[in-house]
N, C-alpha and C positions, 0 to 999 in steps of 0.2 A: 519259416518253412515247416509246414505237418507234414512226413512220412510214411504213406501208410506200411505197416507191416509185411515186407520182403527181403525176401533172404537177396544179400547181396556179396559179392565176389571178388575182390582188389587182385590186381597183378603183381602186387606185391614188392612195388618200388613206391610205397606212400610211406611218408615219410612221420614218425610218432610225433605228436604234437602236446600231447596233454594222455596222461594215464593216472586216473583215483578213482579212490573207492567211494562208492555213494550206499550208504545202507549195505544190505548183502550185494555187492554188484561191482566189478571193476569195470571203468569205461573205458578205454582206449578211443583215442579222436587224431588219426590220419588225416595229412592230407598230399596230395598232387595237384602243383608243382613242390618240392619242395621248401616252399618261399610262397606265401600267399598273393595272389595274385586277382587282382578287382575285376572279375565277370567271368574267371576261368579257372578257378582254383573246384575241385572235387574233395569232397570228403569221404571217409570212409570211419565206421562209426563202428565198435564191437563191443559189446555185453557182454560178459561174463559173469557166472556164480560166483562168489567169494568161495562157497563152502565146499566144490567138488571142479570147478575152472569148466563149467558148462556152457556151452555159448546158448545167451540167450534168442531165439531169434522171434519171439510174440511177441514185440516191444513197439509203443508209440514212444515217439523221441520227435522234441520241439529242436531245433538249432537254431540259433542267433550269432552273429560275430559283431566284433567293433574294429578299429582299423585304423591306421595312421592318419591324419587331416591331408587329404591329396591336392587341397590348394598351397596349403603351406610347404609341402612337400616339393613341389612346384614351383614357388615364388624361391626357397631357398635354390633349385638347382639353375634358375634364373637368374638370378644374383649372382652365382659361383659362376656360372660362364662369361660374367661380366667382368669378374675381381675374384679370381682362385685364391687371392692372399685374404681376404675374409674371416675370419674365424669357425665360422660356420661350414666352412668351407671343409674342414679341417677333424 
């Protein structure tokens, strides 16, 4: 997903997920729900200067995620309502 360049606004219950430094620049990466969540999760995304804590706000910013295997995820909670005593289960 490419972002174009606007200023944006969080209510301020997103929950910190990932904060470093890249070059002069701390990123801060939010998100809501607090728990990722496959088609309805929001991020909120903040830039800052390293050298005076400026928000940046002219910035192009690519995001990508990756994510737990959701069949697997799946076949295990499938499994467990069959046989709770499973290890997996566990």
């Amino acid at each position: 997903m490419i972002l174009s360049p606007k200023t944006a606004y969080a209510n301020g219950r997103a929950t910190l997920v990932s904060s470093q430094e890249q070059g002069p620049y701390r990123i801060d990466v939010s998100i809501i729900p607090g728990r990722a969540v496959l088609f309805n999760t929001h991020i909120s995304i903040l830039i800052r200067s390293l050298a005076d804590e400026t928000i940046i706000t002219q910035a192009s910013v690519s995001v990508s995620a990756t994510g737990q295997d959701v069949k697997a995820e799946a076949d295990k909670a499938r499994a467990c309502s069959l046989d709770s005593s499973l290890p997996v289960c566990h």
